[in-house]
N, C-alpha and C positions, 0 to 999 in steps of 0.2 A: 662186160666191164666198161667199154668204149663210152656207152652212155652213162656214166655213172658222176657224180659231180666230186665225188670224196669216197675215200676209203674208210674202215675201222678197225685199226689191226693194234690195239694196242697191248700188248701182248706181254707175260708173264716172267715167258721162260725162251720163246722163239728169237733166236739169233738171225737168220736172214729171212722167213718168210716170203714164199716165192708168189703172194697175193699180192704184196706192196711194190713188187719190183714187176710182177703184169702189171698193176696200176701204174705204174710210171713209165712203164713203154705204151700204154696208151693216153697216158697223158692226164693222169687222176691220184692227186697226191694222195695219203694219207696221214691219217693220225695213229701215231707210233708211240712207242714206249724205249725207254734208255736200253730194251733187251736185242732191238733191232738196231743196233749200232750203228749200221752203215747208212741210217740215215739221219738228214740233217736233223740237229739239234732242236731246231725250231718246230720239229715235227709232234716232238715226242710231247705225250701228254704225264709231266713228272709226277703227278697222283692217278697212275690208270684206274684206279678202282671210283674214283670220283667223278661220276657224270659231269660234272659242273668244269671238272679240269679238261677230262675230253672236249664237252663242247667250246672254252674258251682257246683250245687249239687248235679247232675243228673253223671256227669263225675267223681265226688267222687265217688259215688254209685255204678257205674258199676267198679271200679279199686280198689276195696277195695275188697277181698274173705269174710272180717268177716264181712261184715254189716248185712245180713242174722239175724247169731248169735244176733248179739246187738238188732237189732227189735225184735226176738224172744223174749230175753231176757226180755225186755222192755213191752212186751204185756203180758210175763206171768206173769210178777213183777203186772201189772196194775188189770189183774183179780183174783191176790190172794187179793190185797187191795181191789178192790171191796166186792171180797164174804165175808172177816171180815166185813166188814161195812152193809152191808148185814144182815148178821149173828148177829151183835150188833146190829142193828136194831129191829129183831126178837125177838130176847131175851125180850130187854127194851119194844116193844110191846107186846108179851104175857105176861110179871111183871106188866102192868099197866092194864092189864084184867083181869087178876087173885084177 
């Protein structure tokens, strides 16, 4: 995936997709859809079914250097809020056994 210039995950029904977030620890954005939430906005192509809307988000993606950065950003923002909720989970269920 390391050689890869862009991803295409624009995807239906998939909440995190673990294609897009390899592509981003090696450094290959993709183009997303509003289903894959935790990532940037600017990713998502908002008519997936529309070739013409993929590629006009697909040609942002590749002519931008920081997109990288913002999905990074984005993915690490999303499993710190998981593992608190997580974590609060654990709590409130070991309090109610105890």
């Amino acid at each position: 995936m390391g050689i890869m210039n862009l991803g295409l995950q624009p995807s239906f029904d998939e909440t995190f997709n673990v294609v897009t977030a390899d592509g981003i620890a090696v450094g290959v954005p993709s183009v997303t859809s509003s289903s894959i939430e935790w990532t940037p906005e600017r990713w998502w192509s908002h008519i997936p079914e529309d070739p013409s809307d993929i590629m006009k988000t697909a040609m942002y993606l590749l002519q931008d250097p920081f997109v990288v950065d913002e999905g990074r950003d984005c993915l690490i923002k999303y499993v710190k809020h998981g593992l608190r909720l997580w974590k609060k989970y654990l709590v409130k269920n070991d309090e109610n056994q105890s």
